[in-house]
C-alpha positions, 0 to 999 in steps of 0.5 A: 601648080595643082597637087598631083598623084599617080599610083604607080604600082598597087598589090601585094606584088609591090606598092609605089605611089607618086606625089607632086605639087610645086617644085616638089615631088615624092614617092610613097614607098618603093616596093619594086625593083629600081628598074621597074620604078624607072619604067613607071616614072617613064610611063606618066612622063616624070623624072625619077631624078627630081623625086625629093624623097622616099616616104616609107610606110613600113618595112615589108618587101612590097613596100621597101624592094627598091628604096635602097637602089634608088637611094644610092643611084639617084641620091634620093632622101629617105624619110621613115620613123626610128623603129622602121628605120631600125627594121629596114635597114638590114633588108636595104643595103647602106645608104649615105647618112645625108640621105637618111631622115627621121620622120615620125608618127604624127608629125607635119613635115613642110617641103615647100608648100606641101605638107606632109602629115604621118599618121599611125596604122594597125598592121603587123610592122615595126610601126607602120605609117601613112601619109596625109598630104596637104597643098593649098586647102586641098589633101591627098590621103594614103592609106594602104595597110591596116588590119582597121581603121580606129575613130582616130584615123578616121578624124585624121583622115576625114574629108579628103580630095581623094584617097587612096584605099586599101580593099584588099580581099573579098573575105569569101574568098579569102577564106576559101582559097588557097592559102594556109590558115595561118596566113588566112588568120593574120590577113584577117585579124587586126594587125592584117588588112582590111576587106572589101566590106571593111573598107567600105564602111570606113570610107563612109566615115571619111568622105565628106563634102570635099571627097571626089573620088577613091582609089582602090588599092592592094587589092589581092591577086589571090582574094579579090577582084577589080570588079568584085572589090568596085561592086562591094564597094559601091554597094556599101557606100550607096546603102550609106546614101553615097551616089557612086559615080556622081557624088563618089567616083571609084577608081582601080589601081594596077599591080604593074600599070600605073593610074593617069597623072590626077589633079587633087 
């Protein structure tokens, strides 16, 4: 059985993302509410019941909403690393110690024929992680909150199948919108997360012979654009020499409508 993904859910409004390979299935964060997860699930025709664990990237809200509740009511282990766990918990509500584990930075966990990689990100969180899955020669990589991407991550996460990218804002209109100049400031720093522009030229770092395609992911809903954020994008990564569209397919993401089931 191929590996499989959907994005479930994608913004600053909540993030859930869906793995399956095998008799194995996963959720990468669940920053919804238990209910809504549940509807997402039924949207792609999968069984929240069957998940055989959490992934959780970090603490923040839209990453860890509905972690606790579908914990408890459908006995789904828990995987973060000793300073997440330490952040989260009081945000989460009790959950069973048999399904609470330790995952930390940098480490290969095997479920099955799957393995899942950690890697380290740079974001204002307790210590905040990614997740590089790898299934008979082929591999899926997460990377969704990061003020940058170092030379590090890049060799870790270097010639995917496909990825799933943060482009969250459009610096233009990032710094001519709304929010106060406070926030602005840690969006943009290096702790925050990584623009259209930004993204783009760290995708060109990453993609190579293997790489078909990259999903956008959290965009902004206050700073960016599906259109806008594709259209930076693609112009990046073809000044680059990419063809987007052939050699390179880019894909949206939704707040609240979840991608079609993709084979890696």
């Amino acid at each position: 059985m191929a590996l499989k993904f959907s994005v479930l859910a994608s913004g600053s409004t909540g993030n859930a993302i869906y793995v399956e390979a095998e008799e194995q299935s996963f959720l990468i964060d669940a920053g919804l509410s238990g209910k809504q997860i549940e509807g997402l699930f039924q949207q792609i025709n999968r069984d929240i019941k069957t998940v055989n664990g959490i992934f959780v990237t970090h603490e923040h809200a839209d990453h860890i909403k509905g972690v606790g509740i579908l914990a408890r009511k459908h006995k789904i282990p828990v995987y973060a690393n000793t300073k997440t766990w330490k952040a989260m918990e009081p945000l989460i509500g009790d959950i069973s110690p048999e399904l609470k584990f330790n995952f930390e930075m940098e480490k290969v966990i095997s479920f099955g024929s799957v393995d899942v990689e950690s890697f380290g990100v740079s974001h204002d969180a307790a210590e905040p992680m990614f997740y590089i899955f790898h299934h008979e020669g082929k591999k899926l990589v997460t990377i969704t909150d990061t003020g940058y991407v170092s030379n590090r991550m890049v060799g870790q996460i270097k010639n995917a199948d496909y990825y799933i990218f943060e482009s969250n804002h459009d610096v233009e209109m990032l710094r001519m919108g709304k929010y106060p100049w406070n926030i602005k400031r840690r969006i943009l720093s290096d702790v925050g997360h990584v623009s259209n522009e930004d993204a783009a030229y760290a995708m060109s770092e990453c993609i190579g012979d293997q790489t078909k395609g990259i999903y956008l992911a959290h965009l902004s809903k206050d700073n960016n654009m599906k259109e806008l954020a594709r259209m930076s994008v693609s112009q990046v990564l073809e000044e680059k020499g990419f063809i987007v569209g052939e050699q390179i397919a880019l894909y949206d993401t939704d707040p609240k409508i979840p991608t079609a089931l993709r084979a890696v």
